[in-house]
C-alpha positions in Angstrom: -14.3 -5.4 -25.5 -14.6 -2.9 -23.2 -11.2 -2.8 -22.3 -9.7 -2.9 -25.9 -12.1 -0.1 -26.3 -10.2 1.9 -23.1 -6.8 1.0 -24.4 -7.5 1.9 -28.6 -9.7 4.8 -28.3 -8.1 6.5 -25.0 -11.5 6.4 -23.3 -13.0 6.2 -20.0 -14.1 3.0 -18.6 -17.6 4.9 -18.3 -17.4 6.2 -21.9 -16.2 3.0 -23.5 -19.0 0.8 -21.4 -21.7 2.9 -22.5 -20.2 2.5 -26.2 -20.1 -1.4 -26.0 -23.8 -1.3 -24.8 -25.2 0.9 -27.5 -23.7 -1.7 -29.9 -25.1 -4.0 -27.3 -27.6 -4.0 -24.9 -27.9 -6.9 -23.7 -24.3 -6.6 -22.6 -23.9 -6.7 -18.6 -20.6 -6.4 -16.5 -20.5 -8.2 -12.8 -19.5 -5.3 -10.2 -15.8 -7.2 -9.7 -14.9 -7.1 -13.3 -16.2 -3.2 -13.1 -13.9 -2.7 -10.6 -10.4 -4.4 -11.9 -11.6 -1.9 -15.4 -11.2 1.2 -13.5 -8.0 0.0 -12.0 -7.0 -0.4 -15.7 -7.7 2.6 -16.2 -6.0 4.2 -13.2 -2.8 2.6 -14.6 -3.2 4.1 -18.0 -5.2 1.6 -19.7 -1.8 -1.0 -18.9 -1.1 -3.4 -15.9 1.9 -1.7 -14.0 2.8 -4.1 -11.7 5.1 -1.5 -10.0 2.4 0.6 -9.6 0.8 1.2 -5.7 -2.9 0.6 -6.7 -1.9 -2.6 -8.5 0.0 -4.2 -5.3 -3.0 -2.8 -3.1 -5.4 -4.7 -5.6 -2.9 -7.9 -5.2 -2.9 -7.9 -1.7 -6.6 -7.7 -1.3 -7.3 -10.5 -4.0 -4.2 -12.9 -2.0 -6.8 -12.1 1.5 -9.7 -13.5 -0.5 -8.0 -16.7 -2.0 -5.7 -17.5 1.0 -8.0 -17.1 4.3 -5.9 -19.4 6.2 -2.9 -17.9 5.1 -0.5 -20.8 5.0 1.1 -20.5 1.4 1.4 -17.1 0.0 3.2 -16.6 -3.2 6.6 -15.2 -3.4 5.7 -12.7 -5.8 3.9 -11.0 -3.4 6.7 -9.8 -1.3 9.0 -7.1 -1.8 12.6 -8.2 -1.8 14.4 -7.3 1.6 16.9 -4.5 0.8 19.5 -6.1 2.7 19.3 -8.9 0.0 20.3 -6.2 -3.0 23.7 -4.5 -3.7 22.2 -2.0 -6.2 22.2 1.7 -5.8 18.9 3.6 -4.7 19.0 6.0 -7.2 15.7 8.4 -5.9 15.0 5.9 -3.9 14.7 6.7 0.3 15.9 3.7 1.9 13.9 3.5 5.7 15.7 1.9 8.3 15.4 0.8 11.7 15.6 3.5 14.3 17.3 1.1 16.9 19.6 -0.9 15.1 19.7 0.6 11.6 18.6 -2.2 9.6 17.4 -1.8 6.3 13.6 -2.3 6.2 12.0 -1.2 3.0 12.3 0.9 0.1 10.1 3.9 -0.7 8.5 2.0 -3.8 7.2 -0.3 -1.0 4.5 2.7 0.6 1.3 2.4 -0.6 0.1 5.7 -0.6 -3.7 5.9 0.2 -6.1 8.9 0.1 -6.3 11.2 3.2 -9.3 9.8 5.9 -12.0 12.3 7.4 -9.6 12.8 10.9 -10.8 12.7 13.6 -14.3 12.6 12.8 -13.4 9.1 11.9 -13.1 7.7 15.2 -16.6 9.0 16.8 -17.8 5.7 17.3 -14.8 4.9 19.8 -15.6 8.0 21.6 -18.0 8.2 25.2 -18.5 12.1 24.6 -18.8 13.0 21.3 -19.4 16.5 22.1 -16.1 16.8 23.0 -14.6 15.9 19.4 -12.8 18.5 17.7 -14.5 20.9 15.2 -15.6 19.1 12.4 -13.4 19.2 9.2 -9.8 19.3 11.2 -7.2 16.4 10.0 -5.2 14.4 11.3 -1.8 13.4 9.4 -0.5 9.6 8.9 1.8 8.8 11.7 2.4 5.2 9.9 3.4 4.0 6.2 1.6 1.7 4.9 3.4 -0.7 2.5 3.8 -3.9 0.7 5.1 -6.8 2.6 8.6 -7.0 2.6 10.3 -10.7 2.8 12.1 -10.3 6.6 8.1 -10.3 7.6 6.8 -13.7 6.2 7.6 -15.7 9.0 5.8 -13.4 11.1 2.6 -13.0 8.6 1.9 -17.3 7.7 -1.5 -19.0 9.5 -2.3 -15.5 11.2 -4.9 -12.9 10.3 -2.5 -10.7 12.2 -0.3 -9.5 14.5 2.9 -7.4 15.2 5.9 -6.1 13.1 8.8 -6.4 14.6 12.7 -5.7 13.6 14.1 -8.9 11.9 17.4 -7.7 13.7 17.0 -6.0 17.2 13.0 -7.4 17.5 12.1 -3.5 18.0 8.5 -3.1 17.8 8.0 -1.6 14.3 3.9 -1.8 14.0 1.3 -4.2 13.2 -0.5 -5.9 10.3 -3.9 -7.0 10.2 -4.8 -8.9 6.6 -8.8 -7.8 7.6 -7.6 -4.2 7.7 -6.6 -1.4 9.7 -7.3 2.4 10.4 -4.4 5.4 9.5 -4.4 7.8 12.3 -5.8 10.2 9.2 -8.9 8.3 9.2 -8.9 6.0 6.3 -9.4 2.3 6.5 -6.8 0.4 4.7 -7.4 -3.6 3.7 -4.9 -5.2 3.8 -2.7 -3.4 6.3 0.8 -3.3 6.8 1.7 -0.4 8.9 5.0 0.9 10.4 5.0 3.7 12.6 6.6 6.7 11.6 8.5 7.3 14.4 10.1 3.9 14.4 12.4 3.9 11.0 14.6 6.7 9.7 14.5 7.6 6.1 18.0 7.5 4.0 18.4 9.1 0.3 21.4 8.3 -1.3 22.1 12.0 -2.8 24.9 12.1 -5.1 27.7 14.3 -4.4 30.9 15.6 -7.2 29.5 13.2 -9.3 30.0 9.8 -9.2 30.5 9.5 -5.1 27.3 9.2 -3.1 26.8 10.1 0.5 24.3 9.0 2.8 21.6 11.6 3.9 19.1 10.8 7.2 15.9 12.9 7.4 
């Protein structure tokens, strides 16, 4: 009710909750359900599969149900873009810095909120007086993204482990399905990460109108 109310009335999950219990209050929602509501209504009160909050969501839900990770679902992997002849349109195509091999598409990041810096590492630190001043950032040096298929052999019966090239076996970065920490601070569960300064990006940009070129950044 709750979330027809979202959807049909273009409310709040907060607005259209305290709605349902005024009409009812003896109506109670369990913390999970909460949750997967607000998501709704981050995605415009519609499931957008395409959409990074939704894969993010998937991900964490495929930790809880598959702990031993020895069957995950196909579905949850991003097709390798070696195995698609279609264009990129505004796509950036990320490649291996080594070899070149294509390694994910930018629809594959999952963009996450900046962290605190470096505050966010005190507890590793033996002088904390020595920190930096309070408030400074640090930038991502990784993407984090949505498993792509060239890692599944890699990512079966382990909690986690290293990404490496499918081609050249270049070190690429790590995953960790109990989570991991962006250099910026912020704690991502699942995590999938690929250093920065292993991959090149690649936009096709087209170029006297229907030739393309091939730009690296």
């Amino acid at each position: 009710m709750t979330a027809f109310l979202m959807k049909t009335d273009q409310l709040t999950f907060e607005k259209a909750y305290e709605n349902l219990q005024t009409m009812k209050p003896e109506a109670k929602m369990n913390e999970g359900f909460e949750w997967q509501l607000k998501l709704y209504q981050s995605m415009g009160c519609k499931v957008d599969t395409s959409s990074a909050v939704y894969k993010q969501y998937r991900l964490r839900k495929v930790t809880e149900k598959y702990p031993e990770l020895q069957n995950l679902p196909q579905e949850l992997f991003a097709v390798d873009p070696t195995m698609v002849s279609q264009e990129l349109k505004d796509e950036v195509l990320y490649k291996c810095r080594k070899c070149r091999r294509s390694l994910f598409r930018s629809s594959s990041i999952l963009d996450h909120n900046e962290g605190s810096g470096p505050i966010a590492f005190a507890h590793k630190r033996l002088a904390p007086c020595l920190m930096p001043v309070m408030g400074s950032r640090a930038q991502c040096t990784s993407y984090f993204i949505e498993p792509v298929q060239w890692m599944e052999p890699a990512l079966l019966g382990v909690m986690d482990g290293q990404l490496l090239c499918p081609k050249c076996s270049a070190k690429l970065g790590s995953f960790n399905w109990y989570g991991e920490q962006c250099s910026c601070g912020r704690w991502i569960t699942p995590a999938f990460q690929v250093h920065k300064n292993r991959v090149d990006e690649m936009k096709m940009l087209p170029v006297l109108g229907s030739q393309t070129k091939n730009v690296n950044f």
